[in-house]
Structure formats: C-alpha cells, structure tokens
C-alpha positions as CSV (number, residue, x, y, z in Angstrom):
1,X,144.5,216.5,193.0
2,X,141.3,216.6,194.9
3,X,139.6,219.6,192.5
4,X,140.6,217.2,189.5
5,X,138.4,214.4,191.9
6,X,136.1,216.5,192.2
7,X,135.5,217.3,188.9
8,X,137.5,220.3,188.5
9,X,141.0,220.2,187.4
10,X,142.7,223.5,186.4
11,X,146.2,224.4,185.2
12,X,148.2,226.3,187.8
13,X,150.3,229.5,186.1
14,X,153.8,229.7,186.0
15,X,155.2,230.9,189.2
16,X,158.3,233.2,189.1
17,X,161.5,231.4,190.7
18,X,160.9,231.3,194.9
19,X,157.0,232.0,194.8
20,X,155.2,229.1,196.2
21,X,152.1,228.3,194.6
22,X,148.9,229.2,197.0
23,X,145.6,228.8,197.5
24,X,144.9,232.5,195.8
25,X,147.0,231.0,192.8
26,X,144.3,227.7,193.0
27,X,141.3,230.3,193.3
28,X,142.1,232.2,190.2
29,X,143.1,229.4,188.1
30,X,139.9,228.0,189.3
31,X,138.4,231.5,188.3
32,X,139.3,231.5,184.5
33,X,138.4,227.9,183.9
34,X,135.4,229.5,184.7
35,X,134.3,226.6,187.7
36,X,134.2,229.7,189.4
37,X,133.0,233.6,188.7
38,X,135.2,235.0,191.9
39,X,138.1,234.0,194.1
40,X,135.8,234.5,197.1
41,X,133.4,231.9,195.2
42,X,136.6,229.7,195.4
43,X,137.5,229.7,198.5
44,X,134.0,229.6,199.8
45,X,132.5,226.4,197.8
46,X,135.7,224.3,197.2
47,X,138.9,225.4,199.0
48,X,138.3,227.3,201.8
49,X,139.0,225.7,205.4
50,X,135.9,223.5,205.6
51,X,135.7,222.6,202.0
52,X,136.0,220.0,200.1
53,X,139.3,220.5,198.4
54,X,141.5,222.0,201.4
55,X,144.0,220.6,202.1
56,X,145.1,220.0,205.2
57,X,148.7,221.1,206.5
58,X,150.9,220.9,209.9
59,X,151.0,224.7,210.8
60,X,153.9,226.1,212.8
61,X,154.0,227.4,216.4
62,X,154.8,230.7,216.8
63,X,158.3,230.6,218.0
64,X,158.5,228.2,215.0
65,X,157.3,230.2,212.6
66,X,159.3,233.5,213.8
67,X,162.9,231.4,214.2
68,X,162.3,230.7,210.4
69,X,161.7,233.9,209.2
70,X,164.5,235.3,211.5
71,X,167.1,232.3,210.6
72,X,166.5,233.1,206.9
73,X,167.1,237.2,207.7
74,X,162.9,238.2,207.1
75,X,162.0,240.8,209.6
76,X,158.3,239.2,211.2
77,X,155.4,241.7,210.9
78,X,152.3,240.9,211.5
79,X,149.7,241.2,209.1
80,X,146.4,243.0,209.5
81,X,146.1,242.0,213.2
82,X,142.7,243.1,214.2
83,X,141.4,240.5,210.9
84,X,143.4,237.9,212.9
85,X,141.1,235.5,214.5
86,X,143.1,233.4,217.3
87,X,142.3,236.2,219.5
88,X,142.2,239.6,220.8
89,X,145.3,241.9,220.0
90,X,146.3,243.1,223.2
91,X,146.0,239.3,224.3
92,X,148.1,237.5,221.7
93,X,150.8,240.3,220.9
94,X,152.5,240.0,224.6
95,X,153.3,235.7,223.2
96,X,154.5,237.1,219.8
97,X,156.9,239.9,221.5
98,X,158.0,236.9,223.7
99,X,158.9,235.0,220.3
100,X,160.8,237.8,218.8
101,X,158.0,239.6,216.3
102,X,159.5,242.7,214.7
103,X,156.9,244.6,213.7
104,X,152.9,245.2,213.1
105,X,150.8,245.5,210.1
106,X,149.2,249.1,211.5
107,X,147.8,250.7,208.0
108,X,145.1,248.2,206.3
109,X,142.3,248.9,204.7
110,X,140.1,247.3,207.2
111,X,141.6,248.9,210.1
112,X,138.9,251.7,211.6
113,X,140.8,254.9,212.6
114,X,140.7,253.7,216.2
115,X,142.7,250.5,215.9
116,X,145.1,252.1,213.5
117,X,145.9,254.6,216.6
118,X,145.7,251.6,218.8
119,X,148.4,250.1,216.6
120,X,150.8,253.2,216.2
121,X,151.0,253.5,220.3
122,X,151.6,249.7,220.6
123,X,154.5,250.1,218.2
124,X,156.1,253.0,220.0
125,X,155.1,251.2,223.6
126,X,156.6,247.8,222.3
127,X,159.4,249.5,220.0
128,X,158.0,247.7,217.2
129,X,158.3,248.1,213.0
130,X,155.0,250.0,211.5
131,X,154.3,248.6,208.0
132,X,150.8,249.4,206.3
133,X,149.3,248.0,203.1
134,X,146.4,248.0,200.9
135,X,145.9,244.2,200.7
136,X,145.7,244.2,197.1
137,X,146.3,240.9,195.6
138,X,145.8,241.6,191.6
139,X,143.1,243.1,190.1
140,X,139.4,242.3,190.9
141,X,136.5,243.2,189.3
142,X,134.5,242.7,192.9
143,X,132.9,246.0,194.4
144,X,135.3,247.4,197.4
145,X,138.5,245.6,196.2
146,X,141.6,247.5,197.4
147,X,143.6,249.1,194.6
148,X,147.8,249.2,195.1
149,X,148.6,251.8,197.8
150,X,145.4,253.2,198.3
151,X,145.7,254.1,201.6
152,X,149.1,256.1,200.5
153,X,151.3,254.1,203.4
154,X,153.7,256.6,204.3
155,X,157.5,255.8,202.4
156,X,159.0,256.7,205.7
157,X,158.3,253.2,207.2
158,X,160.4,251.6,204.6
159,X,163.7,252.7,205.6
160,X,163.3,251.4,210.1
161,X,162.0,247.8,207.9
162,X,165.3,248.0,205.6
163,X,167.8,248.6,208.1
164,X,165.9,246.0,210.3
165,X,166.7,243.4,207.8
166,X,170.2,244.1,207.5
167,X,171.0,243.9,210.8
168,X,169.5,240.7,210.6
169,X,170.9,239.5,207.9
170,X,174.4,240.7,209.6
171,X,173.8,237.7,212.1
172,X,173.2,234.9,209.5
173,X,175.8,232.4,209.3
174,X,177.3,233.1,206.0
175,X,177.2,230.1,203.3
C-alpha cells in the first residue's frame, strides 16, 4: 500500500503454500515493473529500513524468537553472524546459547578464512550445529552475486541438522 502511494504499485507473484511474502519478493516485483533496475536499488531508495515504504514491524526478543522456532520443531542457526550488526560475535552468542540457539551459519560467502575457523572452534567449544551456504537468493545479473553452492558446503553437515530436528520434533505435542 505505501509503494502504490507513492506512485509505485506492483503485483506480488504467487507464493507457494507456507512462504510468506517478503521484502526480496517486494524488491523484485518492484524490479520487473521496471521502477527499479536492481533489488539493491529497491531496498536502497524505497524499502530498505529508513525508506519510504518500510514498513514498520514488532520484532521478537531472542528467547521469543528461538521458543517459536523450537515450539514449531525448526532447529535455530544462525545466519551469517559476522554480517550481523547488533554486535560483536563472541559478545552476542553467550545470550543466544542462554536462549537455546542450535547451531551457526559458519560457511558464507562473506566470511574471510579467519572467521570461518573462528566459527568451526565455537561450534565444537559450544557443541553447536555447523551449517554453511552460498546466500543465493535467485539469479542476479549484479557482478559478485553468489551462485547455488558455490562454496561446495560440505553434505556432511546435513545429517547432525536432520537428526537435530527430529529429536525436536520428538518433543512437540502431537496434534
């Protein structure tokens, strides 16, 4: 409603059944009605967190946020940490572990060598889920975009995440 005030109404896609529409969806819907000639030209001029069609939302805390994911059997990783910027690693993870975070996001594409060992031995210290990723999000015609699985993320950590969820999903009330 406020790009349409703003002069720039666009037609979200069809979303498959449980995908929430986002603002990535708004950015490339805002993208091929051409308002736009990249998603980071979206978010940037119109819907990024200062502009002029964000939309404000209550976020959660962090025990909030982790109970839901847990009470609804997702194992909690978190994403490309050292992009995170509420703070330093080693200074926020000890209040995540406290609320119950599973895992980290140790292979990203924007990781340096460094933090990804940084990562790996906070994992083992913590006993902590590895998960890795190339952050790709569709294809981009934008120099530098990360292609699916370029940084070949080892299979190996899918089987500790799998088994992680089951046992969670062992302790859900059943319906």
């Amino acid at each position: 409603h406020k790009l349409a005030a703003l002069g720039y109404p666009v037609a979200l896609p069809e979303a498959a059944p449980g995908v929430a529409m986002s603002r990535p969806h708004i950015a490339r819907a805002l993208v091929e009605a051409g308002y736009v000639t990249s998603v980071h030209e979206a978010f940037e001029r119109l819907i990024g967190d200062d502009g002029p069609a964000y939309v404000h939302y209550e976020k959660f805390s962090v025990e909030e946020g982790l109970a839901l994911l847990h009470d609804s059997g997702a194992v909690s990783v978190w994403a490309h940490p050292y992009l995170f910027r509420g703070g330093d690693v080693e200074v926020v993870l000890p209040e995540l572990l406290a609320a119950g975070l599973m895992g980290l996001e140790v292979y990203h594409p924007h990781h340096s060598p460094t933090q990804i060992r940084k990562l790996e031995q906070l994992c083992k210290t913590h006993n902590l889920l590895m998960s890795g990723g190339s952050d790709y999000h569709g294809p981009s015609r934008r120099a530098g975009a990360s292609t699916l699985n370029m940084l070949n993320v080892p299979l190996a950590l899918l089987s500790p995440i799998a088994q992680a969820a089951t046992q969670l999903k062992a302790t859900l009330p059943k319906s």
